[in-house]
C-alpha positions in Angstrom: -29.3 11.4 -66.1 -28.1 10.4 -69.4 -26.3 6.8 -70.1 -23.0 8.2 -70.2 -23.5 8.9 -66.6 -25.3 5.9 -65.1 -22.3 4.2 -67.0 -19.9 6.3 -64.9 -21.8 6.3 -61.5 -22.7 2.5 -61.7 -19.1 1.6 -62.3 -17.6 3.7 -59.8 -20.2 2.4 -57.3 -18.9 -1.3 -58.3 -15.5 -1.0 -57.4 -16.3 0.3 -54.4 -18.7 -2.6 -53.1 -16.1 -4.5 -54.6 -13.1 -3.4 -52.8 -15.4 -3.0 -49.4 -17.6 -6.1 -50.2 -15.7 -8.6 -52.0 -12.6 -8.0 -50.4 -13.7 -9.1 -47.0 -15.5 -12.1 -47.5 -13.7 -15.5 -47.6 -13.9 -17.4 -50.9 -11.5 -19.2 -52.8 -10.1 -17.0 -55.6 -9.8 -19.2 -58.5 -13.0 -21.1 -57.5 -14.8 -17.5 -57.5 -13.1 -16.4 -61.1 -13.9 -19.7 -62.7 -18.4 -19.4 -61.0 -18.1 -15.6 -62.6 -17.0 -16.7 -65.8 -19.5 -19.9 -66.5 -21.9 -17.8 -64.9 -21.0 -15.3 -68.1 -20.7 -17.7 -70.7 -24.2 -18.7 -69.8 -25.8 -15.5 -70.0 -23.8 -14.2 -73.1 -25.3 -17.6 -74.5 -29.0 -17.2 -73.3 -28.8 -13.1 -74.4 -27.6 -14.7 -78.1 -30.4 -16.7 -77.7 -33.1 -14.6 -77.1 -33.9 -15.7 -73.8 -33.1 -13.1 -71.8 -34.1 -9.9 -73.7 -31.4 -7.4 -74.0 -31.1 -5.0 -77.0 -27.8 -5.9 -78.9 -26.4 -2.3 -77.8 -26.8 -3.0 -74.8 -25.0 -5.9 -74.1 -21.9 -4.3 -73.2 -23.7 -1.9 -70.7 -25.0 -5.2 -69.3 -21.8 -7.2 -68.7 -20.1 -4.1 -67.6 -22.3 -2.2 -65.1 -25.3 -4.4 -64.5 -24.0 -8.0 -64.0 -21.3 -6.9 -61.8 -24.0 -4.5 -59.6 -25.5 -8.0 -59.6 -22.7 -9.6 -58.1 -22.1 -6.9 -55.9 -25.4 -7.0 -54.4 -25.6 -10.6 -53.7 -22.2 -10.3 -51.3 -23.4 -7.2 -49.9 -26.5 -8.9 -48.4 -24.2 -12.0 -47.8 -22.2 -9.3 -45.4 -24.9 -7.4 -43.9 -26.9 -10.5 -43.5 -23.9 -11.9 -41.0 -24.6 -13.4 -37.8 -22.4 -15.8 -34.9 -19.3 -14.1 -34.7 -16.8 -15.7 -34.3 -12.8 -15.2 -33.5 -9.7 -17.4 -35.3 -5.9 -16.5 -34.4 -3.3 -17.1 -36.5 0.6 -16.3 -36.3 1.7 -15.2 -39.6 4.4 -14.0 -41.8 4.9 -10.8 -44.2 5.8 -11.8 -47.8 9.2 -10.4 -49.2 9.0 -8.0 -51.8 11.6 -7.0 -54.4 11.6 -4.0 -56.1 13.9 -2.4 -58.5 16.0 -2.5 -61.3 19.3 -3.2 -62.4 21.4 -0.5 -60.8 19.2 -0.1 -57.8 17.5 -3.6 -56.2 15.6 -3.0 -52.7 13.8 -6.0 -50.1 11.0 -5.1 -48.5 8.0 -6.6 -46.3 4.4 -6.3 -47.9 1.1 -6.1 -46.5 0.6 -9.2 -47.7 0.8 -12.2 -45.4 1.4 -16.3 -45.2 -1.2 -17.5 -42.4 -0.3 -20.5 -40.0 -1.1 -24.1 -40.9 -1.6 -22.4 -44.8 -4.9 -21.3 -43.2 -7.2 -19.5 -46.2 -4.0 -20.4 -49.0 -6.5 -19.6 -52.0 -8.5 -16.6 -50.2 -5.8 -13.9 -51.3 -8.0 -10.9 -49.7 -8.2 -12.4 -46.4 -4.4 -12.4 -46.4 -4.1 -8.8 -48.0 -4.1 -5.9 -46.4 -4.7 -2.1 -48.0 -3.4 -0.4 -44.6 -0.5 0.6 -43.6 2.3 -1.5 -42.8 3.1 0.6 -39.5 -0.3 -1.0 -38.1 1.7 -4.7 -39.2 5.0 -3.6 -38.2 6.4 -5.4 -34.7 3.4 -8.2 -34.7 3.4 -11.4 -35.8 -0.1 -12.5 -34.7 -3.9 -11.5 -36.1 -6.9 -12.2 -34.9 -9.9 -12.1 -37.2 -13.8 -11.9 -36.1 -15.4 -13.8 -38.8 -19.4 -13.9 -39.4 -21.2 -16.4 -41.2 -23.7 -14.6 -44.0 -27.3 -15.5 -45.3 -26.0 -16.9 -48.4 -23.1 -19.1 -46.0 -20.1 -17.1 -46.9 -17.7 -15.9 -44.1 -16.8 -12.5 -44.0 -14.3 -10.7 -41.9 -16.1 -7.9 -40.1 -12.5 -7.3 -37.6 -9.1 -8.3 -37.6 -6.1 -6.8 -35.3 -2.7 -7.4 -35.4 -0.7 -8.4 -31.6 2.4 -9.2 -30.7 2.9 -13.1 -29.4 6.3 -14.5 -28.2 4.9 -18.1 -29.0 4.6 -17.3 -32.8 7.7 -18.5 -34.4 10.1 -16.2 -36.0 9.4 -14.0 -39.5 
């Protein structure tokens, strides 16, 4: 296998532990971005330095494919490492969306949602949803089973969306 395709197989394998991984575990998004980037400067820094040996070619190969697999790995035992499940409700509202251009301006729910009591307001993923709106559409309450991983990150392992007449109205 030449570099060219570890370089293509590595990266597709990151963005799917990242989109199956990442996505379902409960951290706060700007508190995660701001870790991943000291956690770069630092090792940019130590590579300049000669601490941590990695040919000057490589570098790129390292932030690109390697430190991210690192990542990856380290939520992916976080996630399969979960244990004490545990169930939180929540009613919830669809954000509005508005699409369009001049001539031709349309609203329209999202899969995105605003929890009650602001419940997770900086965990974006635990409030997004990649599915299809018809499995949102009509409900107004979700019910997530949350685990609690090796590394003490919650991860959503289920969620499902009900109908309750006690939520208030979207």
């Amino acid at each position: 296998m030449t570099k060219t395709d570890k370089y293509i197989v590595f990266s597709i394998l990151n963005v799917v532990l990242t989109i199956t991984i990442i996505f379902k575990t409960v951290i706060n998004f700007y508190l995660f971005i701001l870790i991943i980037s000291l956690i770069c400067f630092v090792v940019n820094k130590l590579i300049d330095n000669k601490v941590i040996m990695i040919k000057n070619r490589d570098k790129k190969y390292f932030f690109s494919v390697t430190f991210p697999l690192i990542v990856n790995c380290f939520f992916l035992i976080n996630y399969f490492t979960g244990m004490n499940p545990q169930k939180e409700t929540y009613c919830f509202k669809n954000m509005i969306s508005e699409i369009g251009g001049r001539n031709s301006h349309q609203k329209g729910k999202t899969t995105y949602i605003y929890l009650s009591e602001n419940a997770y307001l900086y965990s974006y993923m635990t409030r997004s949803f990649f599915i299809d709106y018809k499995k949102m559409w009509g409900n107004n309450q979700i019910t997530y089973t949350f685990e609690r991983g090796i590394f003490g990150l919650k991860t959503i392992k289920k969620f499902q969306f009900t109908d309750n007449e006690n939520c208030p109205e979207n």
